[in-house]
C-alpha positions as a Python dict, from the first residue, in 0.01 Angstrom:
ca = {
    (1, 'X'): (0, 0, 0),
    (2, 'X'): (247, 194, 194),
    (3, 'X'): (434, 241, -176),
    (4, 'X'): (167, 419, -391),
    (5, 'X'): (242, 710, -157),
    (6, 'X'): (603, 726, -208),
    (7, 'X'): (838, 824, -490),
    (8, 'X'): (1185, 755, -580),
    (9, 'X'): (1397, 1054, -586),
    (10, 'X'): (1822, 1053, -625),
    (11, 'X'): (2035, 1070, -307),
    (12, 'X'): (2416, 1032, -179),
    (13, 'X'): (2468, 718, 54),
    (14, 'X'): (2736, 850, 307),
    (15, 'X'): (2934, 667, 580),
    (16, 'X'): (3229, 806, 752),
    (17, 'X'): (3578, 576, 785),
    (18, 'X'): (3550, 702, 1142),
    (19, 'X'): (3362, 669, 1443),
    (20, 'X'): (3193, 974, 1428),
    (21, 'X'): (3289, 1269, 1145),
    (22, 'X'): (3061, 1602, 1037),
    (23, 'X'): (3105, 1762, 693),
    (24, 'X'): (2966, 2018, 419),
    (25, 'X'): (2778, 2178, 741),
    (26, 'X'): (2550, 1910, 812),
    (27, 'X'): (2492, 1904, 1194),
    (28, 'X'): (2415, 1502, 1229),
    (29, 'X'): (2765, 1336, 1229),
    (30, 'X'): (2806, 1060, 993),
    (31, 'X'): (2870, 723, 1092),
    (32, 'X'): (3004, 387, 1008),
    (33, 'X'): (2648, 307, 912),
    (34, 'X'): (2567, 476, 558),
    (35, 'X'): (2301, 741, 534),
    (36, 'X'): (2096, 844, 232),
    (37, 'X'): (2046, 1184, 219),
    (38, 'X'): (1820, 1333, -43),
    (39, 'X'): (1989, 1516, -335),
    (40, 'X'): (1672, 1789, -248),
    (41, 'X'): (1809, 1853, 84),
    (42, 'X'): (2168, 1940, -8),
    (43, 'X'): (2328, 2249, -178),
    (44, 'X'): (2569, 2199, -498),
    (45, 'X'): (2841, 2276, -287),
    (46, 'X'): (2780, 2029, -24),
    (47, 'X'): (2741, 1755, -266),
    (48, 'X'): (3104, 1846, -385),
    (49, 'X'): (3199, 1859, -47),
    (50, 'X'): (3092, 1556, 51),
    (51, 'X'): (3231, 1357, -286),
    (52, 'X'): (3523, 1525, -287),
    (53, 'X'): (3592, 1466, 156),
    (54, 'X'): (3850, 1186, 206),
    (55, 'X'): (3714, 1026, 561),
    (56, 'X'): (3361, 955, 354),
    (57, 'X'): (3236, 697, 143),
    (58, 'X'): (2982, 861, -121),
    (59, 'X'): (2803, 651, -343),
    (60, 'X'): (2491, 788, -587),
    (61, 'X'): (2200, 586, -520),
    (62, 'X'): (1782, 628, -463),
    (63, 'X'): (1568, 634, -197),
    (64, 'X'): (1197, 647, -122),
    (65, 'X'): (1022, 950, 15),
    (66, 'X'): (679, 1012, 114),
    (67, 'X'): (490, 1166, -230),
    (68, 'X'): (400, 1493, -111),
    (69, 'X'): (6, 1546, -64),
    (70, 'X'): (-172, 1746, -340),
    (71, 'X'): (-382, 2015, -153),
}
């Protein structure tokens, strides 16, 4: 049930090769432990950022998000 209110939308999985490491201005450090990150919540430029920083491992992927209610 929980499913017919969510959607699939495109995101970045992102771990750090460190302990702890920020970039592309997000304030949450990244982490061993991979993050998705919606591709709606990040600026062209961070995306490049983040693909393009050498202490993170980027991979494309998809995540579920909460369908947003119609009003």
């Amino acid at each position: 049930m929980a499913n017919e209110k969510a959607k699939k939308v495109k995101a970045l999985s992102v771990a750090a090769k460190r302990e702890r490491f920020f970039s592309a201005g997000i304030t949450t450090p990244f982490t061993y432990e991979a993050r998705d990150i919606p591709l709606t919540d990040l600026t062209e430029a961070q995306i490049k950022e983040l693909k393009e920083d050498p202490y993170l491992v980027v991979r494309e992927t998809e995540m579920e998000v909460p369908a947003e209610a119609s009003a």
